[in-house]
C-alpha positions in Angstrom: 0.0 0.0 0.0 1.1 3.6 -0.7 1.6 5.9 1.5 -1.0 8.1 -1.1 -3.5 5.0 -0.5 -3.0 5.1 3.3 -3.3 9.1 2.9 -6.6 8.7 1.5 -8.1 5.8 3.9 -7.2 8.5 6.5 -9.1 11.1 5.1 -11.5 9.0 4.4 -12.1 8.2 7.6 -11.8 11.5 9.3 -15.0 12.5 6.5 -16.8 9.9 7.9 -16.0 10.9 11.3 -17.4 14.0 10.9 -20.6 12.7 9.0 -21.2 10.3 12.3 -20.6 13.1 14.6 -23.2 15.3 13.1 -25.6 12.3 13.3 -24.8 11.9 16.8 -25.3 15.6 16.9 -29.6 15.2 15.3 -30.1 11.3 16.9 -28.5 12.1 20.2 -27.0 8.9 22.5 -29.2 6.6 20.1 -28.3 2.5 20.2 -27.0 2.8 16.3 -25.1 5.9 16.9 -23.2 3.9 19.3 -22.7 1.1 17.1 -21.2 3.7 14.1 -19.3 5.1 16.0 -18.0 1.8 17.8 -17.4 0.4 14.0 -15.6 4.2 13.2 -12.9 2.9 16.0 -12.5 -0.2 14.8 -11.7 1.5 11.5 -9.2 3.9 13.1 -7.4 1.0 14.9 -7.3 -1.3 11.7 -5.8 1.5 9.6 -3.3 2.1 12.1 -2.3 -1.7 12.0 -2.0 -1.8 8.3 -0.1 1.0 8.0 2.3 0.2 10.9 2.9 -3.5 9.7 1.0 -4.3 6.5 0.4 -7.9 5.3 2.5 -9.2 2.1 1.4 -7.9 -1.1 -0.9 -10.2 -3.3 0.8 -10.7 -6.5 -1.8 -10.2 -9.7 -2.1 -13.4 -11.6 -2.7 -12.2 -15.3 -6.0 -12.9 -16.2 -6.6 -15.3 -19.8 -8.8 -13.4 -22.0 -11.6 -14.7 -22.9 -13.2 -14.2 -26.7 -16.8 -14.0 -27.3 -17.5 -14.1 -30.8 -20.4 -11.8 -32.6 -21.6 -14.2 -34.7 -25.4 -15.4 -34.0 -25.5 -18.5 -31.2 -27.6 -21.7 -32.3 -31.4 -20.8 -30.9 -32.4 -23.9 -31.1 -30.1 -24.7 -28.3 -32.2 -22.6 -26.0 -35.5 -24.3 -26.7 -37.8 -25.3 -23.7 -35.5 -23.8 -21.4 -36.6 -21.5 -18.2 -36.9 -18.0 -18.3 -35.6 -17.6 -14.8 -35.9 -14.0 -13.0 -37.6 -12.4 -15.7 -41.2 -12.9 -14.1 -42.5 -15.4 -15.9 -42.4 -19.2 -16.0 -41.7 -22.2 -18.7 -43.4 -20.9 -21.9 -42.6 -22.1 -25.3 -40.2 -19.9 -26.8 -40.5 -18.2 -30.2 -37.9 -17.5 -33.2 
């Protein structure tokens, strides 16, 4: 991690600070405003562990590109299959 990456997840986090604290500021001593801010510390602390000792650097595997081609897929291959998710059930499909 950069020190420009770590510079950022700190102000990051001091914006967010000051978004929970004007919350706390309109909700008061609420239950969740606890909680935010409880979750804002934990924050705080973990940026301060990664920057003080961060873990080893993941290495990017290259990714294979994968080639689609434009040409028109076989319909017929799609017969009687479900429509899932697209609010409607088995009906016979059309060409």
């Amino acid at each position: 991690m950069t020190r420009s990456e770590i510079a950022e997840l700190r102000y990051t986090v001091g914006q967010l600070r000051q978004s929970i604290g004007a919350l706390r500021a309109h909700y008061g001593d609420a239950n969740i405003m606890r909680r935010l801010e409880n979750d804002l510390e934990r924050l705080v602390i973990d940026a301060d562990e990664l920057e003080q000792s961060p873990p080893p650097e993941v290495r990017r595997r290259q990714q294979d590109t994968i080639y689609v081609p434009d040409s028109k897929s076989d319909e017929a291959a799609w017969m009687g299959a479900q429509d899932e998710g697209l609010g409607f059930h088995s009906r016979p499909r059309t060409k």
